[in-house]
C-alpha positions as protocol buffer text, in pm:
chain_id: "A"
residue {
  index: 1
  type: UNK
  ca { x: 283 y: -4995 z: -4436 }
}
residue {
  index: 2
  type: UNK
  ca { x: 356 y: -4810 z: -4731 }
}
residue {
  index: 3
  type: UNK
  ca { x: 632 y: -4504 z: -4756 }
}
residue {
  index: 4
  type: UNK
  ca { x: 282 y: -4264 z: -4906 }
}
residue {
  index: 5
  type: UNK
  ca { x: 82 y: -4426 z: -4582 }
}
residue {
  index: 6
  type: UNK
  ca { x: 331 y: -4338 z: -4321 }
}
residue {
  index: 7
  type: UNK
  ca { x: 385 y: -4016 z: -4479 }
}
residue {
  index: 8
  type: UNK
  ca { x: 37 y: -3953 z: -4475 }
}
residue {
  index: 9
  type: UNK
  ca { x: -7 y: -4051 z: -4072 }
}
residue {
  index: 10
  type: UNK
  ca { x: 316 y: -3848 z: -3964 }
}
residue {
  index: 11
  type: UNK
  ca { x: 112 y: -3563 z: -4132 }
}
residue {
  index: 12
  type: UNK
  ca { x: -214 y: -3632 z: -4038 }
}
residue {
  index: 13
  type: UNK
  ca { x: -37 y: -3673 z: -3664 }
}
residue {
  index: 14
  type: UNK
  ca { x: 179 y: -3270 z: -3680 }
}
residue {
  index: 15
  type: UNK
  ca { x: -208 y: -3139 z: -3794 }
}
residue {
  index: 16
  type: UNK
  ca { x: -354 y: -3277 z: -3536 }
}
residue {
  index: 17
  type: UNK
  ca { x: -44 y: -3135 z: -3272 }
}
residue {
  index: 18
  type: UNK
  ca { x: -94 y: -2810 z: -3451 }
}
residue {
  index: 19
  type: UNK
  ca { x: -452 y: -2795 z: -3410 }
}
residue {
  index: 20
  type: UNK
  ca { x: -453 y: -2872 z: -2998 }
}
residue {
  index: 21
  type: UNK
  ca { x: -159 y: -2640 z: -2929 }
}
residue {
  index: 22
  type: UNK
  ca { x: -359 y: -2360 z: -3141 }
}
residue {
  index: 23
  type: UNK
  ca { x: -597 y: -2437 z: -2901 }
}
residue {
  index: 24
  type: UNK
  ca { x: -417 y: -2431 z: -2626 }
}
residue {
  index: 25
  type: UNK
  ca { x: -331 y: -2052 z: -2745 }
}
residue {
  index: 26
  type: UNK
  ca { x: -655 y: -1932 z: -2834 }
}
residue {
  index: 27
  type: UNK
  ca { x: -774 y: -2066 z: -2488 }
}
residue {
  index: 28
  type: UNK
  ca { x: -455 y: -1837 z: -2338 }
}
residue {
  index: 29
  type: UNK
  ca { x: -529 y: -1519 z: -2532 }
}
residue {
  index: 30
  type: UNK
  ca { x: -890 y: -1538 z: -2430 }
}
residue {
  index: 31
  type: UNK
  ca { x: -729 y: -1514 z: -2065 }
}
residue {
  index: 32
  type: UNK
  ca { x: -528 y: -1191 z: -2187 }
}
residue {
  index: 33
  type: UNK
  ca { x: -857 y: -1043 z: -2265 }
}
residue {
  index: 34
  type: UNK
  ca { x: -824 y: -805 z: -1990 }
}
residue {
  index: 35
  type: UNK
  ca { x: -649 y: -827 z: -1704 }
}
residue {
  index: 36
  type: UNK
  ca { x: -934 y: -891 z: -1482 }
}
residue {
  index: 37
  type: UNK
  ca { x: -964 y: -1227 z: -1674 }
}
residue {
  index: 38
  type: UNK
  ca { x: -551 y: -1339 z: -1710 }
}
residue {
  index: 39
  type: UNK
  ca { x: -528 y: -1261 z: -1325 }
}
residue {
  index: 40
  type: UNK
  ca { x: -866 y: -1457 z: -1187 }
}
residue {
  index: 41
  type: UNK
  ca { x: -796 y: -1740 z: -1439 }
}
residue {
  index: 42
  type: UNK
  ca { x: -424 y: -1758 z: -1253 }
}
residue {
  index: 43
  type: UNK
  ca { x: -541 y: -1866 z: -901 }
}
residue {
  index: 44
  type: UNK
  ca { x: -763 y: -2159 z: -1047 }
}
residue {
  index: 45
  type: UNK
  ca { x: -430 y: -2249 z: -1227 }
}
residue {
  index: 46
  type: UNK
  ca { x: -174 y: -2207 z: -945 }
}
residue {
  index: 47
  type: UNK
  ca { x: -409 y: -2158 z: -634 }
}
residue {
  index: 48
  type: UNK
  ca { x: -115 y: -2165 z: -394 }
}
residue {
  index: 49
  type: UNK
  ca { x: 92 y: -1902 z: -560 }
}
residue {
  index: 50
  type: UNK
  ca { x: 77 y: -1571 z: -321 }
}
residue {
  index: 51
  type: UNK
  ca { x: 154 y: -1342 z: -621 }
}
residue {
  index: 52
  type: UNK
  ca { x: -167 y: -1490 z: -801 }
}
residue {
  index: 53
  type: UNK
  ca { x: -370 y: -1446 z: -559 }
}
residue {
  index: 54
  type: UNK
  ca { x: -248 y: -1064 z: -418 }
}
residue {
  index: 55
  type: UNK
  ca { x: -349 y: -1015 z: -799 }
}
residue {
  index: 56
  type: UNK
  ca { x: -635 y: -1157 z: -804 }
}
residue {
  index: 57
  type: UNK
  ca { x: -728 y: -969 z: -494 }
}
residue {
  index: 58
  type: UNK
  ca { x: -605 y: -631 z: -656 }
}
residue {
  index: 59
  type: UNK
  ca { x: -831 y: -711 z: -968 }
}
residue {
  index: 60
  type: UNK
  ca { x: -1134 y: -740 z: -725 }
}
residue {
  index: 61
  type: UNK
  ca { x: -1045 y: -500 z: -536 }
}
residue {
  index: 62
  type: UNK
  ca { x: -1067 y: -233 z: -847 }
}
residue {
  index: 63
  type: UNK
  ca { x: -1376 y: -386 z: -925 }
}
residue {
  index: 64
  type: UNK
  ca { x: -1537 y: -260 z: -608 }
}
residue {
  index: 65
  type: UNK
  ca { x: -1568 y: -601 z: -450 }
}
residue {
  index: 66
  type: UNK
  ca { x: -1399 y: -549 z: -138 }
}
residue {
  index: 67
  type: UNK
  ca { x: -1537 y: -852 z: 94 }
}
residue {
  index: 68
  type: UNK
  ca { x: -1406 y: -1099 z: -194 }
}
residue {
  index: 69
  type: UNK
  ca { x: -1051 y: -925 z: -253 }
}
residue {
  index: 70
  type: UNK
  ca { x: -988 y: -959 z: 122 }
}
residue {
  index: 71
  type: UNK
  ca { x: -1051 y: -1373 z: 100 }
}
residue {
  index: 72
  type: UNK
  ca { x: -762 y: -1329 z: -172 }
}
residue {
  index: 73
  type: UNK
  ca { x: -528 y: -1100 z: 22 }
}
residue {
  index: 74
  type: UNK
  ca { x: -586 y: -1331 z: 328 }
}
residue {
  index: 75
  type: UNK
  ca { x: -541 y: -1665 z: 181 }
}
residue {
  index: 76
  type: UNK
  ca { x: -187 y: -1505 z: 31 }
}
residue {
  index: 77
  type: UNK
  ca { x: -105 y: -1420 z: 382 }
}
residue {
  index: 78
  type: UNK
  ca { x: -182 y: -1752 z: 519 }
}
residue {
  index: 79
  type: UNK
  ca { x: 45 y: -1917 z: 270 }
}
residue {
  index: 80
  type: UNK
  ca { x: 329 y: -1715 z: 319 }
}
residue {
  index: 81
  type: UNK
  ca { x: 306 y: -1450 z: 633 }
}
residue {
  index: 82
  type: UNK
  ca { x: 591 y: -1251 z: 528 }
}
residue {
  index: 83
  type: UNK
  ca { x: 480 y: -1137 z: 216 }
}
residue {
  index: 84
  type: UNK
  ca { x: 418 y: -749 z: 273 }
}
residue {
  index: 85
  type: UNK
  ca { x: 185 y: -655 z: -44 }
}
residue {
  index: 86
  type: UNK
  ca { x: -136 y: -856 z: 64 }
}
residue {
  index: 87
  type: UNK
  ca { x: -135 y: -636 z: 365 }
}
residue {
  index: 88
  type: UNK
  ca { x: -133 y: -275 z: 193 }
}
residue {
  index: 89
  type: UNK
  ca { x: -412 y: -437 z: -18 }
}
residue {
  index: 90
  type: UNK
  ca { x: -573 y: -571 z: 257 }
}
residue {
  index: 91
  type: UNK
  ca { x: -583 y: -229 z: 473 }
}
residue {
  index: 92
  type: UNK
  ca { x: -673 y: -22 z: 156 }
}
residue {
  index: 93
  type: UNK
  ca { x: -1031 y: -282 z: 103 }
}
residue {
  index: 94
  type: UNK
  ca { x: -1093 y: -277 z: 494 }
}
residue {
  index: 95
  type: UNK
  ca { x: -1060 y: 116 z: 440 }
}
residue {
  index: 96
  type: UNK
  ca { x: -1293 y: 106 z: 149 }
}
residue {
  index: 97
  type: UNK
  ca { x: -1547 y: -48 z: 357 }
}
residue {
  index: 98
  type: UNK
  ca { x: -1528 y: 157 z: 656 }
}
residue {
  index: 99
  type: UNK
  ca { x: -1312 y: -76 z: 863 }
}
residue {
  index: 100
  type: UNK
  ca { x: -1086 y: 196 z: 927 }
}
residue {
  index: 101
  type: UNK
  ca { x: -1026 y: 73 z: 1357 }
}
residue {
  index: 102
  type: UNK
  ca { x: -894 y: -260 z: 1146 }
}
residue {
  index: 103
  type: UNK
  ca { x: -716 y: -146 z: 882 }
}
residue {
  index: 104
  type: UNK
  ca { x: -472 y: 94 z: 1108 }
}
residue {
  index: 105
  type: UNK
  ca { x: -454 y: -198 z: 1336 }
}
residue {
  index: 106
  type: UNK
  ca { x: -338 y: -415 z: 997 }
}
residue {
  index: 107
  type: UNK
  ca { x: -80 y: -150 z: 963 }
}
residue {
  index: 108
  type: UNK
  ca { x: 27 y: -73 z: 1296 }
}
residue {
  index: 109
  type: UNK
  ca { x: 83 y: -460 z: 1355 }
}
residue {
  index: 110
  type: UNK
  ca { x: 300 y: -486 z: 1043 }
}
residue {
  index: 111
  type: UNK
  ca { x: 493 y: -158 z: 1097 }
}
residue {
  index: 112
  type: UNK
  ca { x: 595 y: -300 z: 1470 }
}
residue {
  index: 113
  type: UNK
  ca { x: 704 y: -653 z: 1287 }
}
residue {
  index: 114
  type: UNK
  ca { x: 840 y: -545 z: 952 }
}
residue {
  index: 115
  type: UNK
  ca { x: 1169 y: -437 z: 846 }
}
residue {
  index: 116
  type: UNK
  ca { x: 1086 y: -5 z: 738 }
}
residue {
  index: 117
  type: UNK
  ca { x: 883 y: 32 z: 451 }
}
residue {
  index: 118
  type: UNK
  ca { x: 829 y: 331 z: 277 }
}
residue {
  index: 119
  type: UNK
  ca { x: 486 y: 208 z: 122 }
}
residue {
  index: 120
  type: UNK
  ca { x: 367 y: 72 z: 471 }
}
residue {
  index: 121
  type: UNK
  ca { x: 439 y: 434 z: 653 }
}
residue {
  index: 122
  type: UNK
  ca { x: 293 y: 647 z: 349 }
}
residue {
  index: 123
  type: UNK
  ca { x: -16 y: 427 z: 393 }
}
residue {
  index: 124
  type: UNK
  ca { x: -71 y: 412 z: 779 }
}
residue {
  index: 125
  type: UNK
  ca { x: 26 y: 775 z: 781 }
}
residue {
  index: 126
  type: UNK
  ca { x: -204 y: 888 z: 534 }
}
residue {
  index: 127
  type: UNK
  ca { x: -469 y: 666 z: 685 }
}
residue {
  index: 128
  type: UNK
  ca { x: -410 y: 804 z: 1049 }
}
residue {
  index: 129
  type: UNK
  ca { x: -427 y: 1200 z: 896 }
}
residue {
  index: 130
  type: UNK
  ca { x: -711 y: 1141 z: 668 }
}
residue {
  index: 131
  type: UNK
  ca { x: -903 y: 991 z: 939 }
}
residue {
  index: 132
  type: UNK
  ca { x: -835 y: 1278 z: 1200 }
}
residue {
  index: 133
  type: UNK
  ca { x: -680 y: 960 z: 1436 }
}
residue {
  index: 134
  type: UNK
  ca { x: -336 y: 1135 z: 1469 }
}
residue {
  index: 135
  type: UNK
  ca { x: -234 y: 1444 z: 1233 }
}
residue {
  index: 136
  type: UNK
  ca { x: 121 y: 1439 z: 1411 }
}
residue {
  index: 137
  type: UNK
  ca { x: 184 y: 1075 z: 1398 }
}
residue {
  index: 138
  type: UNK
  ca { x: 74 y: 1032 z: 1037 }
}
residue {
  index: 139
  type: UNK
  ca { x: 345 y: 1302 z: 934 }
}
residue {
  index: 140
  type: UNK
  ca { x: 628 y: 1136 z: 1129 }
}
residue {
  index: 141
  type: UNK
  ca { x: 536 y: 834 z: 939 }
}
residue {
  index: 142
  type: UNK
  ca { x: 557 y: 1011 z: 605 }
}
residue {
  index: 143
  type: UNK
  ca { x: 838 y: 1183 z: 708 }
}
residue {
  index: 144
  type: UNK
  ca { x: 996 y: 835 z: 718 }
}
residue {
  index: 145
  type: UNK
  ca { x: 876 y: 725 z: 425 }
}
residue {
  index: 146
  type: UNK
  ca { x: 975 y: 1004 z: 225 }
}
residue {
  index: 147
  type: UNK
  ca { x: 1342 y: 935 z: 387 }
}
residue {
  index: 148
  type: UNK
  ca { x: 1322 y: 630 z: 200 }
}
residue {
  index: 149
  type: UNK
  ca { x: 1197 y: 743 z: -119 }
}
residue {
  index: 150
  type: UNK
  ca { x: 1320 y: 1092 z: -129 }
}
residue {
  index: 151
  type: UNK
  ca { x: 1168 y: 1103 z: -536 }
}
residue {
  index: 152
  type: UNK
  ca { x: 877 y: 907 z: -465 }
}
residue {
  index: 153
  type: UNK
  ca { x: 577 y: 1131 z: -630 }
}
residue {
  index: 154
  type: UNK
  ca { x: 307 y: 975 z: -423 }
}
residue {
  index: 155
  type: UNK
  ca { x: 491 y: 995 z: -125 }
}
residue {
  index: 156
  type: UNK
  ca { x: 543 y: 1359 z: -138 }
}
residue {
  index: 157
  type: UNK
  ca { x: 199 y: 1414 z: -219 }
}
residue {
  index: 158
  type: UNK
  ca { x: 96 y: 1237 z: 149 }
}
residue {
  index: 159
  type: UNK
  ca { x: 350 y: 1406 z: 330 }
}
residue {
  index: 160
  type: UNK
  ca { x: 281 y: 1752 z: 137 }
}
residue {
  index: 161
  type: UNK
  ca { x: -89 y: 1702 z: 259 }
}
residue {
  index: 162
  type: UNK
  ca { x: 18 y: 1630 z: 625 }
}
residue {
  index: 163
  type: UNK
  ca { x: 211 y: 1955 z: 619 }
}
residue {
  index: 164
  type: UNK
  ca { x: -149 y: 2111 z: 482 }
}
residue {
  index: 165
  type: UNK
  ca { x: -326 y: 1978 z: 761 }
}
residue {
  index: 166
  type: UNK
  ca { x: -85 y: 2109 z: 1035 }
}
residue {
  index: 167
  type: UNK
  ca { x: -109 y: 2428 z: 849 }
}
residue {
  index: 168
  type: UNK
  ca { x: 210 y: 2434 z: 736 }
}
residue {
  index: 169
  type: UNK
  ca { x: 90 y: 2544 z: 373 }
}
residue {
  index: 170
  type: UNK
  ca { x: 412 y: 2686 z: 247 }
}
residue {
  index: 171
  type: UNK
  ca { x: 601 y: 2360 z: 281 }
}
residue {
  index: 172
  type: UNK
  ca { x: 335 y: 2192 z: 179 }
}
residue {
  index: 173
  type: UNK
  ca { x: 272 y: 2350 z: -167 }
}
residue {
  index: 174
  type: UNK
  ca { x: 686 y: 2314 z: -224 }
}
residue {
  index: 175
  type: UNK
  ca { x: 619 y: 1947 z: -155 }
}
residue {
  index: 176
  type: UNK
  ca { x: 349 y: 1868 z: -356 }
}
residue {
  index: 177
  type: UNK
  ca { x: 487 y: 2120 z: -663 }
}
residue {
  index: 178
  type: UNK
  ca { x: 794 y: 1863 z: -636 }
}
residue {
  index: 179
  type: UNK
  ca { x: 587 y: 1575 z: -634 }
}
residue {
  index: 180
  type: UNK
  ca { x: 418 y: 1693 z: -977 }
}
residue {
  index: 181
  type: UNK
  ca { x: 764 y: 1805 z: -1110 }
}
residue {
  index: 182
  type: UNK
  ca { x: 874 y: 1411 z: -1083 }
}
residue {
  index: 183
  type: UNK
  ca { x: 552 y: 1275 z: -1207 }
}
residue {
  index: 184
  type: UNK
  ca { x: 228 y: 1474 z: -1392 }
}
residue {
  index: 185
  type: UNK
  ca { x: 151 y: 1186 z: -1599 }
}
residue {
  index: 186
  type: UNK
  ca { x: 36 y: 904 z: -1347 }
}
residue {
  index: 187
  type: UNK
  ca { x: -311 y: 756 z: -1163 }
}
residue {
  index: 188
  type: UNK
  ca { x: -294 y: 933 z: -913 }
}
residue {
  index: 189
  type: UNK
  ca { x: -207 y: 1276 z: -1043 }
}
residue {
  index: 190
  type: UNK
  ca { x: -575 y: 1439 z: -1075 }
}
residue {
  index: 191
  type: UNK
  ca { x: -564 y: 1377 z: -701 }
}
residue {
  index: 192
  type: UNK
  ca { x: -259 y: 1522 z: -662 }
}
residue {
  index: 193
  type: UNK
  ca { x: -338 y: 1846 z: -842 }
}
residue {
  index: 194
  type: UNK
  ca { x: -617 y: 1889 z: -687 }
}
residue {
  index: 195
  type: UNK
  ca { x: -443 y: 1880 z: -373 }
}
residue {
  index: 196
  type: UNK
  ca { x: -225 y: 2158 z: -455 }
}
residue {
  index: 197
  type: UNK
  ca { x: -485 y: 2354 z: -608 }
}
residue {
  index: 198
  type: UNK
  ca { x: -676 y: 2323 z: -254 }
}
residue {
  index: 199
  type: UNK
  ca { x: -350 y: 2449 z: -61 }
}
residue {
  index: 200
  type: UNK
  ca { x: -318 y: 2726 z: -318 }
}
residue {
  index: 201
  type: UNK
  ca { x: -632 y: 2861 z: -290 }
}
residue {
  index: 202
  type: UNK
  ca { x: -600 y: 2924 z: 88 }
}
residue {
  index: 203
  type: UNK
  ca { x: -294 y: 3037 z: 88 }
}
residue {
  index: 204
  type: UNK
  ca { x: -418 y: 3326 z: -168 }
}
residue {
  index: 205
  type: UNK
  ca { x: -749 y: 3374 z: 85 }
}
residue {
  index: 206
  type: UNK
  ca { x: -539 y: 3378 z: 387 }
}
residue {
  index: 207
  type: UNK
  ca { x: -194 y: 3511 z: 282 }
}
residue {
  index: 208
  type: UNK
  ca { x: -120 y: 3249 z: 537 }
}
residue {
  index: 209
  type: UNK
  ca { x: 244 y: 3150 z: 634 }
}
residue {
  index: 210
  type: UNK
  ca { x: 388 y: 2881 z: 847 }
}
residue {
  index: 211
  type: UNK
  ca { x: 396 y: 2861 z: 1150 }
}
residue {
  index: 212
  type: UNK
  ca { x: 780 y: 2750 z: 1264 }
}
């Protein structure tokens, strides 16, 4: 074989490696699309990996499709039980669908078993007050949590509305004007303005103040 013929394979042969890893990449970025896409795509490529699927599950989860996020958070648990994330998921989608006897049970179990979370109290607590189960209990829960995460935003926002609901509104509104003060700019601060707006407004129709 010539020195122009081997030149021309060796060529011929980096087009062709060119050509399937640009494929490879355009078949990637098509994943990146959206997130939704990268993070189903993932489990099909690493089915076993818990982070995958808790992802996965998340992504179906903000789609609405609570029945099939809960296969995801489950099969995550089954792989590795001490993973805490698929749990919080897992209570929030049995929540969603009116499961609420099961999802405080989730939490419950996991809050007897687990090392203390901050995320796990703020979520059974808010779960117990919002669902009229047990006011009290739900704020020692968040009052826990917020021990942990003194500057967490969303955690003063659940504790701030536990205080509301025991009628403590003073505290409350001093909690949940902190909670904006760290953070005004995330998902969940509509929810939390509207929150202090609510406690505002009665405490301007009631002149109500707490009751020590």
């Amino acid at each position: 074989m010539g020195a122009g013929t081997g030149r021309a394979l060796f060529l011929g042969v980096m087009v062709l490696l060119v050509a399937l890893q640009g494929a490879r990449t355009l078949s990637r970025n098509l994943d990146w699309k959206s997130d939704e896409r990268l993070f189903l795509h993932d489990v099909e490529l690493v089915p076993r990996s818990v982070k995958a699927l808790n992802n996965a599950g998340k992504t179906l989860q903000d789609l609405g499709q609570h029945p099939a996020a809960i296969e995801r958070f489950e099969q995550a648990i089954r792989i590795e039980p001490g993973y805490g994330v698929p749990y919080l998921n897992w209570a929030y989608s049995l929540s969603a669908l009116g499961r609420n006897d099961e999802a405080i049970a989730l939490l419950e179990e996991r809050a007897r078993r687990d090392p203390p979370d901050p995320f796990l109290y703020n979520n059974l607590g808010f779960l117990l007050l919002e669902r009229g189960r047990d006011v009290e209990r739900g704020v020692a829960l968040l009052e826990r949590a917020n021990g942990l995460r003194p500057n967490d935003a969303d955690i003063l926002d659940s504790l701030g509305w536990g205080y509301y609901r025991l009628g403590r509104l003073e505290h409350a509104r001093a909690l949940l004007q902190r909670s904006l003060a760290l953070n005004d700019w995330s998902a969940s601060t509509p929810s939390r303005r509207d929150h202090l707006e609510r406690i505002e407004g009665d405490l301007r129709g009631s002149g109500h103040k707490d009751e020590r």
